[in-house]
N, C-alpha and C positions, 0 to 999 in steps of 0.2 A: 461618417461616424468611425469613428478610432477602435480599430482590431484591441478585445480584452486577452492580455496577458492570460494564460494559461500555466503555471508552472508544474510538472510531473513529475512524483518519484517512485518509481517503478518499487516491485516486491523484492525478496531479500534476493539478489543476484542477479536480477534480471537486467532488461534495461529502456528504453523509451519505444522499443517496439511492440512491448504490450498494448500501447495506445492507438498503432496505430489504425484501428479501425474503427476510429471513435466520430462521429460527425457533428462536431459544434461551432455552425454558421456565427461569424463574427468573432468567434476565438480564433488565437493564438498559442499552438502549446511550446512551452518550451522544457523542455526536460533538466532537469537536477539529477548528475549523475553522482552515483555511491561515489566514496570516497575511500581511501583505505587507512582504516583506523589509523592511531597512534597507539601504542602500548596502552593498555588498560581504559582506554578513553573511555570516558562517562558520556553517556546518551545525551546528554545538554550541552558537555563540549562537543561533539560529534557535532547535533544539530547548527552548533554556532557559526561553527566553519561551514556545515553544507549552507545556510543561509545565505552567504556570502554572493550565492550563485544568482540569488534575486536581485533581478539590476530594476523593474519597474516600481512604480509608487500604488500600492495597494491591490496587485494583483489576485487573481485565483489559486491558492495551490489544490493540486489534485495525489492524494498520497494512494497510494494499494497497497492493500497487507503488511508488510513491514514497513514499509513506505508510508502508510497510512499514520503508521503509529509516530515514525519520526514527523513528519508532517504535521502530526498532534503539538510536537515538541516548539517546530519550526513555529506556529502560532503564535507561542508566548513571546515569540522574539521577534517579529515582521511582521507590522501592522496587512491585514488583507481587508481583500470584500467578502470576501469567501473561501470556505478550505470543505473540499469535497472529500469526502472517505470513500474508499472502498474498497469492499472484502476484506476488512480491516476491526481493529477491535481500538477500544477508546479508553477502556482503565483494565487491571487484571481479574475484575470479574464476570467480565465479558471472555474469557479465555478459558480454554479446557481444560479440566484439571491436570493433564500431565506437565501444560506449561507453567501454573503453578505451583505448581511440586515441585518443578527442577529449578527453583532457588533455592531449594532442602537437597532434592536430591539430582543430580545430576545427568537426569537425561539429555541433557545437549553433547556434553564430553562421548558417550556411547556414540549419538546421532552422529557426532562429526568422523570418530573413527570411522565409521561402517557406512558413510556417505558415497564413496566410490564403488562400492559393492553392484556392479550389474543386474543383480539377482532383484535389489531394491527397486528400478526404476517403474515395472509397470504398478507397485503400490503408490510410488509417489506420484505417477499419472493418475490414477485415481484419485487419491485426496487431492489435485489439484482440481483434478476437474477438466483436465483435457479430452476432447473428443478425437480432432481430424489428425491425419499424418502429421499437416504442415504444423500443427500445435506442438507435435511429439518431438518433431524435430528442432522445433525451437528452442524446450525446454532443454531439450537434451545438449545444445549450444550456450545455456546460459550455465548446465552444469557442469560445462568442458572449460569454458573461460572463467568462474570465476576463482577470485581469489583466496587462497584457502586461509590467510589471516585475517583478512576481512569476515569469513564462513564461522569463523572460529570466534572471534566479535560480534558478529550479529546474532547468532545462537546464545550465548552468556546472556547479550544484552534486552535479549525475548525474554528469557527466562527469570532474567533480572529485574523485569522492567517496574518502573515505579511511578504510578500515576500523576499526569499535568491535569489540572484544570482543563475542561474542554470549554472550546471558545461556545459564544454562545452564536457565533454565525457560522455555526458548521453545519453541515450536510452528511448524516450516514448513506449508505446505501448500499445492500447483503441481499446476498443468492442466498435464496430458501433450502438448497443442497450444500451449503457450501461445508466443507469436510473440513479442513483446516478450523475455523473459527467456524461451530456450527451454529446456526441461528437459536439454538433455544438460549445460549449465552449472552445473545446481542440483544438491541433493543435499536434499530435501524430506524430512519426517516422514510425510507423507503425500500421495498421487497422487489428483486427480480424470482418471478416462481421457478422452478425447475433450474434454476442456476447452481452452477457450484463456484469456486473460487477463483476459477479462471475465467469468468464471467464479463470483465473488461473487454476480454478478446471474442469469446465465440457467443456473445451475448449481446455484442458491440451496440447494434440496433435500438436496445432496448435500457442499455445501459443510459446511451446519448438521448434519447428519449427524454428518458427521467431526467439526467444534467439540463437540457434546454428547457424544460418544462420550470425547474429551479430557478434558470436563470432568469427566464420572464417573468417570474414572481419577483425576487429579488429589482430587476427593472425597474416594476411598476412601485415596487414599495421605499423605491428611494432614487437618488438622481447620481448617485456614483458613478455609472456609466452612461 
């Protein structure tokens, strides 16, 4: 039986190593890495060109938190079997009020200034949801490397964001902690308890749990794979 395509796009900055503690026998993942904007690019042209990166015929995409949302996008434009969310939000009123308010008012321009700020990082461990060293460390290399035009684009484009249609073979799935996008906002397919946002990684277990349990549903109720 033929390995199912998995395609992954990690949270705003990160990169395919958030996945990797994921266990889904029979998958394939292949990661959809960021790109870096073009001037002013709109979220549909963005997604168009990350599209490009899907080389199989109806694969799985799997988006996370910002990832999730473009992955929302990616949808309308690449036929799948499936498009898994997580810790991820699906239109803006699944989102906390300060991220819509900053199409009024401009909470991302502050956030970007004051993003380097040391002093900031153990809050943002926290709303992430980090527990172990090796997590902190991570985080703290996705905040060294990434690119501050892209940082700068993808904040506006949170802020901005203007609801797709969600497909109807999609899959939510929210940590019951999760700080960033909190659950009373969402309205998930399925609940990790005691999770927060980073919940792909240190929740790994229980994450892939749920996805395989998905997927043998999806199996039995059709012959795509």
């Amino acid at each position: 039986m033929a390995s199912t395509p998995v395609y992954c796009i990690s949270g705003l900055g990160a990169d395919h190593r958030v996945f990797e503690r994921l266990t889904l026998p029979g998958c394939t993942l292949y990661p959809l890495e960021w790109l870096i904007p073009l001037d002013e690019e709109p979220a549909d042209h963005y997604a168009a060109r990350m599209a490009k990166g899907i080389t199989h015929e109806r694969p799985i995409l799997m988006g996370l938190s910002f990832g999730g949302m473009m992955a929302g996008r990616i949808a309308q434009l690449v036929p799948l079997s499936r498009l898994w969310l997580i810790s991820t939000v699906t239109s803006r009123e699944e989102m906390p009020g300060y991220m819509r308010w900053g199409k009024y008012i401009p909470f991302h321009e502050l956030a970007y200034k004051i993003q380097p700020g040391k002093w900031l990082t153990p809050i943002e461990n926290y709303n992430l949801g980090v527990e172990s060293q090796d997590e902190k460390d991570m985080v703290a290399q996705f905040r060294e490397k990434v690119d501050p035009g892209y940082l700068r684009w993808a904040l506006h484009t949170i802020m901005h964001w203007e609801d797709a249609p969600r497909v109807p073979y999609s899959f939510q799935v929210h940590g019951a902690q999760d700080r960033i996008f909190p659950i009373k906002y969402v309205h998930p397919d399925a609940t990790v308890a005691e999770a927060g946002h980073f919940m792909v990684y240190n929740r790994a277990n229980q994450v892939s749990q749920i996805l395989q349990n998905d997927l043998s549903n999806i199996v039995k109720d059709s012959n795509i794979f």
